[in-house]
C-alpha positions in Angstrom: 111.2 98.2 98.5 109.8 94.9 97.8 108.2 93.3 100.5 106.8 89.8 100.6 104.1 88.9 103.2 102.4 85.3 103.5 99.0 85.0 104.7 99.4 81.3 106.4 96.3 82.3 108.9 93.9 83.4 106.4 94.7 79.9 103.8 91.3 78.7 104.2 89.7 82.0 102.7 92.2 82.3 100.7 91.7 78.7 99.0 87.8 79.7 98.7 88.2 82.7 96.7 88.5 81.2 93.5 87.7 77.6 92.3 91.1 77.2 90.2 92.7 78.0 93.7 94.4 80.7 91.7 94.7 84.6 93.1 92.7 87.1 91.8 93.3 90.5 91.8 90.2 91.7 93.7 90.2 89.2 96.1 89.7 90.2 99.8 92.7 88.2 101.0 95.0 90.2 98.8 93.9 93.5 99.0 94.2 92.7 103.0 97.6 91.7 102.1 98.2 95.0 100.4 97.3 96.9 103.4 99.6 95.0 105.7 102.3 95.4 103.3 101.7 99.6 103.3 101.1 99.7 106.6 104.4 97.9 107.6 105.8 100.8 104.8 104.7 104.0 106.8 101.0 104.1 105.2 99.0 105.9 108.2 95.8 104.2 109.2 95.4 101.7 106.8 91.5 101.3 107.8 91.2 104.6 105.4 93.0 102.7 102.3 91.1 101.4 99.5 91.5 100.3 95.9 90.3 102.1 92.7 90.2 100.6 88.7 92.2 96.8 90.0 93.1 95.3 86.5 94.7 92.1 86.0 97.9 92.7 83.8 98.9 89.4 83.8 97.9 85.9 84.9 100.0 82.3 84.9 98.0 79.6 85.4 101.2 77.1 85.9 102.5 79.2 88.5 99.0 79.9 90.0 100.4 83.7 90.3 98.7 86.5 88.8 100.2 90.5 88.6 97.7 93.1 89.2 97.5 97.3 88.8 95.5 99.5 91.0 95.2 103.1 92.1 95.5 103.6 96.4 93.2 106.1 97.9 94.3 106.9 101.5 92.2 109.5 103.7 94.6 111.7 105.6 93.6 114.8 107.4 96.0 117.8 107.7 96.1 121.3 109.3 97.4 122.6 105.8 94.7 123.5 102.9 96.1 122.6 99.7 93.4 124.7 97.8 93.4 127.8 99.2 97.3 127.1 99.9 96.9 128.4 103.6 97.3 126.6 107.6 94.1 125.7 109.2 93.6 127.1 112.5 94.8 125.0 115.3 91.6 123.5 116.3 90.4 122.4 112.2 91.9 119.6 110.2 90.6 119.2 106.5 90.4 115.3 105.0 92.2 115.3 101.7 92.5 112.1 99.7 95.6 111.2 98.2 95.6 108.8 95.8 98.9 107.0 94.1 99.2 103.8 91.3 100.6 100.1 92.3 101.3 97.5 90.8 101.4 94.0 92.7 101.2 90.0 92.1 99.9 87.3 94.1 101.5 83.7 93.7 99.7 80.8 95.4 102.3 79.0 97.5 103.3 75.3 96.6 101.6 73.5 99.5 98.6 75.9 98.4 98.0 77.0 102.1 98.7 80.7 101.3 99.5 83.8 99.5 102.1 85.7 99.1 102.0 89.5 97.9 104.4 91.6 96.6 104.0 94.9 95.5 106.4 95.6 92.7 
């Protein structure tokens, strides 16, 4: 599901991430973005996301847009333990990290006031 979220509230920063006023691919405004976007998607507590090996797989400069690839790592606890393949007891929960790859652009809007983010 594609799923395209501007940041009109967060332009400024936006704007002051790079001097060509093109996205990056590491900047904080769109990896904030991404977080919106997977937590409007059914990604449980987004504050436990992060981003692992971010590469820029494409860039356009006349379109001030760049695409981007990156590995999610979420933090999820569960009652279930995957190693020894057995249920916890009721009162334990085991963190497990789940990790999964994206790929995602970031386009500069016309006016240049935001950012849309689209994970592809």
């Amino acid at each position: 599901m594609k799923k395209i979220l501007p940041i009109a509230l967060l332009s400024l920063t936006a704007l002051a991430c790079s001097e060509s006023n093109q996205p990056k691919c590491t900047d904080e405004i769109v990896k904030t973005t991404l977080k919106e976007i997977l937590a409007n998607n059914g990604t449980p507590d987004t504050s436990a996301v992060s981003f692992e090996g971010i590469t820029t797989t494409g860039k356009d400069e006349e379109f001030r847009m760049c695409e981007c690839a990156a590995n999610v790592v979420t933090e999820v606890y569960s009652k279930y333990d995957i190693v020894a393949d057995t249920l916890l007891n009721a009162d334990e929960e085991q963190r497990q990290e789940r990790r999964f790859p994206i790929t995602y652009k970031a386009q500069l809007t016309d006016d240049g006031e935001s950012i849309n983010v689209e994970i592809l």
